[in-house]
C-alpha positions in Angstrom: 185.8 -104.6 -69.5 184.5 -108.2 -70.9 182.4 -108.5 -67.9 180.9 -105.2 -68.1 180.1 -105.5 -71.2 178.5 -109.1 -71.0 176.4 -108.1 -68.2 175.0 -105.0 -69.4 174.1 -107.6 -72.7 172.9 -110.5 -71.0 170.6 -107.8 -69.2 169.4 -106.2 -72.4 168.6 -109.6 -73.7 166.6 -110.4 -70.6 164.2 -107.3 -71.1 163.0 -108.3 -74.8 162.6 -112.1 -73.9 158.8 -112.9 -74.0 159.3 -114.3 -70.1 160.2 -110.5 -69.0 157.1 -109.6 -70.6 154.3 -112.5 -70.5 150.8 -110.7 -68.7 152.7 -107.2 -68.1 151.1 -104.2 -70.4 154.3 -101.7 -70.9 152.3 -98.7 -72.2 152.9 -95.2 -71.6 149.9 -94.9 -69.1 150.4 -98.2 -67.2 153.9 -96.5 -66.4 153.1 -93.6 -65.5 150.9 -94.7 -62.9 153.5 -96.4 -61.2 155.3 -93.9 -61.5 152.6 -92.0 -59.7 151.8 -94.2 -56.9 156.0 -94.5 -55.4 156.8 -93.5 -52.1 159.7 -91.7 -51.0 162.1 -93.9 -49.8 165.1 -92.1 -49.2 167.9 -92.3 -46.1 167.2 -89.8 -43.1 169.6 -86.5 -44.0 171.7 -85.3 -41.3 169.7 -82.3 -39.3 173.1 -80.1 -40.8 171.3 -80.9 -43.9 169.1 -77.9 -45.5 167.1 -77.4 -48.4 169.7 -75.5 -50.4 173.4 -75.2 -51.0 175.3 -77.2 -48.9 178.6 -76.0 -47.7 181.1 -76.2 -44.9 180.4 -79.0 -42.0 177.1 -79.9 -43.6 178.2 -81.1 -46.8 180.8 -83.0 -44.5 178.0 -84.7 -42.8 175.5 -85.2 -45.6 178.9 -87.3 -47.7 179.5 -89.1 -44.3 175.8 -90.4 -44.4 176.0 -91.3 -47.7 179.0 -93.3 -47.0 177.8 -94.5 -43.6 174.3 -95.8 -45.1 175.4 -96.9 -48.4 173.7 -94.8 -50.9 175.2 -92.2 -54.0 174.4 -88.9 -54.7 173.9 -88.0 -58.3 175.7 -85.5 -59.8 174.5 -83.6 -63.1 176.4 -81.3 -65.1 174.1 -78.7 -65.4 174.7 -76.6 -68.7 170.9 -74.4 -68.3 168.3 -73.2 -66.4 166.3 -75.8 -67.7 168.9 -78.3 -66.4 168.5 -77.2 -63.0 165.2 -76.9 -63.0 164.7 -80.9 -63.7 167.5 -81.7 -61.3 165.8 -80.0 -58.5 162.0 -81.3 -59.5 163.7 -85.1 -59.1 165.3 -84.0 -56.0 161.8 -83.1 -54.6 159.6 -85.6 -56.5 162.3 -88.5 -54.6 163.2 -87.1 -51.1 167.2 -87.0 -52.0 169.7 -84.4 -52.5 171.1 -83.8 -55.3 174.6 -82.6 -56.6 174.6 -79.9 -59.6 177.8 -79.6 -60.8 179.0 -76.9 -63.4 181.6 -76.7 -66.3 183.5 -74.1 -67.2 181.5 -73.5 -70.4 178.5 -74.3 -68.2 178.9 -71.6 -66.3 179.5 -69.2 -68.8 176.6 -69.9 -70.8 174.4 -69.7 -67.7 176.2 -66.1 -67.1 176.2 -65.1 -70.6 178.2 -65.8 -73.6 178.9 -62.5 -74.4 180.5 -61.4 -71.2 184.4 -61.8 -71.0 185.6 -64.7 -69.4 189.2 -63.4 -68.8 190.4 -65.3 -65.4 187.3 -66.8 -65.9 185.4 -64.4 -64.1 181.9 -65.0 -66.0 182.3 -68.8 -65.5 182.4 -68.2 -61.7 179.8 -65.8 -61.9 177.5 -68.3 -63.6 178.3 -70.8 -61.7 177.2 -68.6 -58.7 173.7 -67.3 -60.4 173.2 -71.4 -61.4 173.5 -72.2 -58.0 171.4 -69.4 -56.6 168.7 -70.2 -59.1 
């Protein structure tokens, strides 16, 4: 826990030294065109892989690529439509896939509040919609 904790401060002491800085303008713009001008540079998907849910044998192969090639798959706890909508425009902006994951209450909310959750029916139901969405 020290370590961690050293490194991630040595690092934040390293971006406001005037070295990290000297002849580089940080500005909103200067960003965004970088931003702008990257590449996708992600690892070839398996051909299981599909735009879309990924189930079964293909989800088999895209986590066996992942592991093979040395790369993570984010995972966002999606708790709106809104949520899902950025997780899938940074999934398509980068090249990668994506892994939207749902809470209980996540769920719900995306199903509707108001409907009973006994056995937890709306949460699955949500979950469902969110992923259809």
């Amino acid at each position: 826990m020290k370590l961690a904790i050293a490194t991630l401060l040595v690092g934040s002491a390293a971006a406001f030294s005037p070295a990290a800085s000297f002849g580089v303008r940080n500005s909103a713009l200067n960003m965004a065109e970088e931003t702008a001008t990257e590449t996708k540079a992600f690892a070839k998907l398996p051909a299981s892989v599909k735009p879309g849910v990924v189930t079964g044998a293909a989800l088999v192969d895209l986590l066996d690529a992942a592991k093979d090639q040395g790369y993570a798959i984010p995972g966002v706890n999606i708790v709106g439509t809104n949520s899902i909508n950025s997780c899938m425009e940074a999934a398509a902006k980068y090249g990668g896939p994506i892994m939207v994951t749902f809470s209980k209450g996540g769920g719900q909310f995306i199903a509707g509040k108001s409907l009973n959750n006994d056995a937890d029916r709306a949460s699955i139901a949500g979950t469902i919609a969110g992923a259809k969405h």
